[in-house]
C-alpha positions as CSV (number, residue, x, y, z in Angstrom):
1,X,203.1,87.1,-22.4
2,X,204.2,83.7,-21.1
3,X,200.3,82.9,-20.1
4,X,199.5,84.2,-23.8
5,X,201.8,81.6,-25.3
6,X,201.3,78.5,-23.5
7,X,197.5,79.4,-24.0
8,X,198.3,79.3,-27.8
9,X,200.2,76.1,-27.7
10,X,197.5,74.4,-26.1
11,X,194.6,75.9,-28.6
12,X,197.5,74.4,-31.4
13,X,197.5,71.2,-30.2
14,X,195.4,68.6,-32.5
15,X,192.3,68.0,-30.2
16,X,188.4,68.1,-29.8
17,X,188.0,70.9,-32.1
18,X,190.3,68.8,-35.1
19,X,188.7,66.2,-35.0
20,X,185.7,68.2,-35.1
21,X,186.7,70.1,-38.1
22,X,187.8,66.9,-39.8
23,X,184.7,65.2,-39.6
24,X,182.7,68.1,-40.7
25,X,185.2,68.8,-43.7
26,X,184.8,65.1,-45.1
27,X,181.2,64.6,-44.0
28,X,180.1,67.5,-45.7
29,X,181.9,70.2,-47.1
30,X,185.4,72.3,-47.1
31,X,183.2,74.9,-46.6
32,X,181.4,73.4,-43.8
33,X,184.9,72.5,-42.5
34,X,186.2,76.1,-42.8
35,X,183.2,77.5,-40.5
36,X,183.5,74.8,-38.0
37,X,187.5,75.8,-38.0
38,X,186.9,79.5,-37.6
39,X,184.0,78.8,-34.9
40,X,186.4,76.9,-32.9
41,X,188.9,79.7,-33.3
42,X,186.6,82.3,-32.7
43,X,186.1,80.2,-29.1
44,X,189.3,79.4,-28.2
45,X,190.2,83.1,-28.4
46,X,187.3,83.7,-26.5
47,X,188.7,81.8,-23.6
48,X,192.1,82.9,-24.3
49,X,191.2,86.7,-23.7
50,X,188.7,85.5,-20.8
51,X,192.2,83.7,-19.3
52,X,194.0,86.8,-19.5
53,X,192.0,89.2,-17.6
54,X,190.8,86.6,-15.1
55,X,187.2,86.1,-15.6
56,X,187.6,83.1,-13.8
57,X,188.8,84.9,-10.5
58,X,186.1,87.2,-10.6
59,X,183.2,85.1,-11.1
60,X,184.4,82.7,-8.5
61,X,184.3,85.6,-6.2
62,X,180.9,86.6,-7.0
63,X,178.1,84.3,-5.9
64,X,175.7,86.4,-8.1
65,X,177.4,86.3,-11.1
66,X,178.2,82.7,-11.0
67,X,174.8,81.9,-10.3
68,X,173.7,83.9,-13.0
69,X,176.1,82.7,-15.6
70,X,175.0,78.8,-14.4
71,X,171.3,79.7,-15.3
72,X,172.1,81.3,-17.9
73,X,174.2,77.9,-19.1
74,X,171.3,76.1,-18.4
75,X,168.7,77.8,-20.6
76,X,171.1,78.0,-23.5
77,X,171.5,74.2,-23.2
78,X,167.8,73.6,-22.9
79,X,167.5,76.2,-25.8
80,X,169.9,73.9,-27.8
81,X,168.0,70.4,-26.5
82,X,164.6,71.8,-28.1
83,X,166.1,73.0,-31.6
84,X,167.6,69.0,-32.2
């Protein structure tokens, strides 16, 4: 429970993601400003639930996985690179 909180503190703590939903919020919409704030939520719980059962740990331990989450990485970014 202690993990859980300090995770949730940190995710609370004006960042990245604010200024993120910020700029999107006056450059476009408060629409467009509530989906980038739920996105960002929707990660940072993501991460939060990946922290708790120690993903981390176990993909460290497995050369296979890593590998295959780092490729993986790299074709979503190239995937990304191509739609801009």
């Amino acid at each position: 429970m202690t993990i859980f909180t300090a995770g949730c503190l940190v995710i609370m703590s004006p960042g990245q993601n604010f200024v993120l939903t910020l700029r999107n919020s006056l450059a476009h919409s408060r629409q467009a400003g509530i989906g980038t704030a739920l996105g960002a939520t929707a990660d940072d719980l993501i991460h939060v639930i990946c922290w708790l059962i120690g993903i981390g740990v176990i993909i460290s331990k497995s050369v296979l996985l890593f590998n295959l989450l780092k490729w993986l990485g790299a074709a979503y970014l190239i995937y990304l690179f191509t739609l801009a």
